[in-house]
N, C-alpha and C positions, 0 to 999 in steps of 0.2 A: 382703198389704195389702187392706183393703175398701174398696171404691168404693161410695158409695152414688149410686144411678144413678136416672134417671128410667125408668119402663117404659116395652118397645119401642111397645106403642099413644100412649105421650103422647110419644115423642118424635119430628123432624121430619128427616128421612136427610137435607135440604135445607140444614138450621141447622145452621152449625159453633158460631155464638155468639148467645147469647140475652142480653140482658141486663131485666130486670124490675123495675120500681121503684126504681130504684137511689139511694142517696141517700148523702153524704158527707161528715163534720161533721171539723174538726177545733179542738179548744178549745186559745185561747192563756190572755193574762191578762185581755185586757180582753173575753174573752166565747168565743163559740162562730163558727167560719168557715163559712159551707157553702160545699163546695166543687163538687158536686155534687147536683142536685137532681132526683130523680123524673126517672131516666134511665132509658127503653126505646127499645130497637133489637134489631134482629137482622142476623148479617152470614151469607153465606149460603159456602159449602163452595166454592172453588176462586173463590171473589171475587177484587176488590180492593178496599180501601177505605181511603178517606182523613179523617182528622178533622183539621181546621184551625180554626182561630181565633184569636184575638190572644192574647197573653203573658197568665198568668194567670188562662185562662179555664177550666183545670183537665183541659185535654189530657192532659198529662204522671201528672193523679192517675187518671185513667180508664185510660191505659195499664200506670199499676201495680196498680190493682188487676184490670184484664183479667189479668195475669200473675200474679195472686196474690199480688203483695208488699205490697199494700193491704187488709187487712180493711175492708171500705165499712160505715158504720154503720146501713146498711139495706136491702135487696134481697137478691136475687139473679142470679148469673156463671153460667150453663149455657155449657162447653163440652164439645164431645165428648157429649155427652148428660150430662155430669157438675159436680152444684153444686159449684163450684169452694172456696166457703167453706164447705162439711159434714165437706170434710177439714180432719184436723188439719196442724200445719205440715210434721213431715214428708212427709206423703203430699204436699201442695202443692208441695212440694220435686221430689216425683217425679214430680210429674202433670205439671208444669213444664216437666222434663227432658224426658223420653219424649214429650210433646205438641205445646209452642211452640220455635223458635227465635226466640233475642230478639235487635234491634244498638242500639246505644244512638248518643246522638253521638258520647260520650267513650268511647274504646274502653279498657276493662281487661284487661291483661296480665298473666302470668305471666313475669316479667321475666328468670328466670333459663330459661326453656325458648324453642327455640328457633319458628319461624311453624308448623311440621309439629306440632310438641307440643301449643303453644297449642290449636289447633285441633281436637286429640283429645283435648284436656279434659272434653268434653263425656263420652264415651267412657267415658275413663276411671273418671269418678265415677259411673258408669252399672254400673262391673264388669268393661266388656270387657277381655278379653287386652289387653296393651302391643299386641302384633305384629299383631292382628287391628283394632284402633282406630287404627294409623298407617296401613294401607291405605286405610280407609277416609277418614280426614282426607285423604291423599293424592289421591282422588278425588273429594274437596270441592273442594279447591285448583285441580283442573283444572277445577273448576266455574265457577268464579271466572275461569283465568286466570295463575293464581298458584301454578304446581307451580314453577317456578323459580327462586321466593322461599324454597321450604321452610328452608333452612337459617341462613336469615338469623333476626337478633333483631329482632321487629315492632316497638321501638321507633325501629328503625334504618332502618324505612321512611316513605316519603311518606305525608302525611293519605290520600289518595284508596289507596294502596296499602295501608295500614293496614284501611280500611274496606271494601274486597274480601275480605280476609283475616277479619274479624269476621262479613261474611255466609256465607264459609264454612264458619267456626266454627258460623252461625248452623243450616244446613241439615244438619251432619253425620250428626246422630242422627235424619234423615228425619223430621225433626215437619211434622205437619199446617199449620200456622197458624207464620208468623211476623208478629212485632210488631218491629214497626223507629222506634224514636224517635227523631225530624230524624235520621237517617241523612246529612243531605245538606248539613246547618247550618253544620259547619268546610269546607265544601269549594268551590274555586269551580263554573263552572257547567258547566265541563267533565267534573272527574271526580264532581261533582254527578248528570248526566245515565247516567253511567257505571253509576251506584248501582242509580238507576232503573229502565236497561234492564235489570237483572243480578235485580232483583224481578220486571220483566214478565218476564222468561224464568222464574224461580220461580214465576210463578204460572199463564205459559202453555205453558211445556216440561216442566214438575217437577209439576204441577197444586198446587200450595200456596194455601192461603187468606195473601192478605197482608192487614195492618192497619196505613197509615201515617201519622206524625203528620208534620206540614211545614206551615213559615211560606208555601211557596211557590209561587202561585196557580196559576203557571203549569200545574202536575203536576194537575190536578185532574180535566180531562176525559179522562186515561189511564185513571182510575177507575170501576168499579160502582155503588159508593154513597159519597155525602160526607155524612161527618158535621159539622156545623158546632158549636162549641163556643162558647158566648158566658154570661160571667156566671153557668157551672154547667147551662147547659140545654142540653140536645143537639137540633139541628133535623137533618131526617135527606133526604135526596135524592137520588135514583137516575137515572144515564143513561137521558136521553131523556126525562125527566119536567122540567115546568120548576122552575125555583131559586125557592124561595119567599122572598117577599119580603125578609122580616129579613135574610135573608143578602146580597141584591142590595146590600140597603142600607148593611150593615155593610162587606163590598167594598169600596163606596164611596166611604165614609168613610175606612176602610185607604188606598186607594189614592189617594187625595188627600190623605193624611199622608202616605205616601212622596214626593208627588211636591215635593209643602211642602217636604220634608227635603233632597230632591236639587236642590230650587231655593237653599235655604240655602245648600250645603255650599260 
């Protein structure tokens, strides 16, 4: 397969993701959405980073086409030194595979295989032997916590035990970069936190670049860089730098609607 790559001079051993002009239209009937607008950031190799914002601020469409399941309708995705949209879909498929591990909220299964299989899914579609792809799933599991689940059917486990098992999924095939969407959303704040510290070990014992989307404020100074998402625009913010305004304010607003909401209830 061909990668068409950027040269070693232009590119930055620093930056795992570049993003560049980004822009992202999607047409209904009564016109054209942006959903995305003239988005640049860079996130840097063994980070963390977190993008937050309110429902519909186009989180969720940045992290699919970070993972390439979104063709954006203008820019360009450098990861790995490599423009993620020059490949065609196969290649994305494998660039995919081989580079990020991805968790979503809702975790999908393979219903008939059991938490050990699942897991070596990844593997599998990759090529590996059966016998060489369960060891290594096996030593995912123990990453997690969860060698003692192997045999059970992951639908027969707990949300939080569920989502252990998806991050092991997540890191099997040793990718650089995992993308974790609300990871933490179905879960309460116990096995919430649990998630959490199972990313900062991925990102400070396994040295992984994380990239996480979350409603939830609190996670935010665990982070290198926040990205705030509001109305398609991305504001961008790094530890130890102060919060620029927009964001203090939108915060603000958020958290004096929550607090509205819990004075209602």
């Amino acid at each position: 397969m061909t990668q068409t790559k950027e040269s070693p001079e232009a590119a930055d051993s620093k930056v795992l993701i570049s993003v560049k002009n980004l822009n992202k239209q999607f047409n209904i009937k009564s016109g054209t959405v942006n959903v995305l607008h003239d988005v640049n950031f860079q996130v840097a190799r063994g980070s963390f980073t977190i993008i937050f914002g309110p429902s519909g601020s186009g989180k969720s469409t940045l992290m699919n086409v970070l993972s390439g399941l979104e063709p954006p309708t203008g820019g360009h995705v450098m990861i790995a030194d490599q423009d993620v949209y020059k490949l065609n879909s196969d290649q994305r498929s494998h660039f995919r595979a081989s580079t990020m591990g991805i968790v979503h909220q809702e975790n999908y299964w393979v219903k008939s295989l059991n938490v050990l299989e699942n897991v070596a899914m990844p593997l599998y579609l990759s090529g590996s032997p059966k016998s060489s792809a369960l060891t290594v799933a096996r030593e995912s599991l123990e990453k997690v916590g969860m060698t003692s689940y192997s045999n059970y059917f992951p639908t027969l486990l707990s949300g939080g035990q569920q989502q252990r098992v998806s991050m092991a999924r997540a890191i099997v095939a040793s990718p650089e970069l995992i993308l974790a969407d609300e990871p933490t959303g179905n879960l309460d704040s116990k096995n919430g936190q649990m998630i959490i510290d199972l990313l900062l070990y991925f990102q400070q014992e396994l040295h992984r670049t994380i990239v996480l989307v979350t409603h939830n404020l609190e996670y935010l100074p665990l982070s290198d860089t926040q990205l705030y998402s509001f109305d398609g625009n991305i504001t961008e913010a790094h530890r130890g730098q102060k919060m620029p305004l927009l964001i203090k304010e939108s915060l603000q607003a958020q958290l004096a609607q929550l607090t509205k909401m819990e004075q209602g209830a």
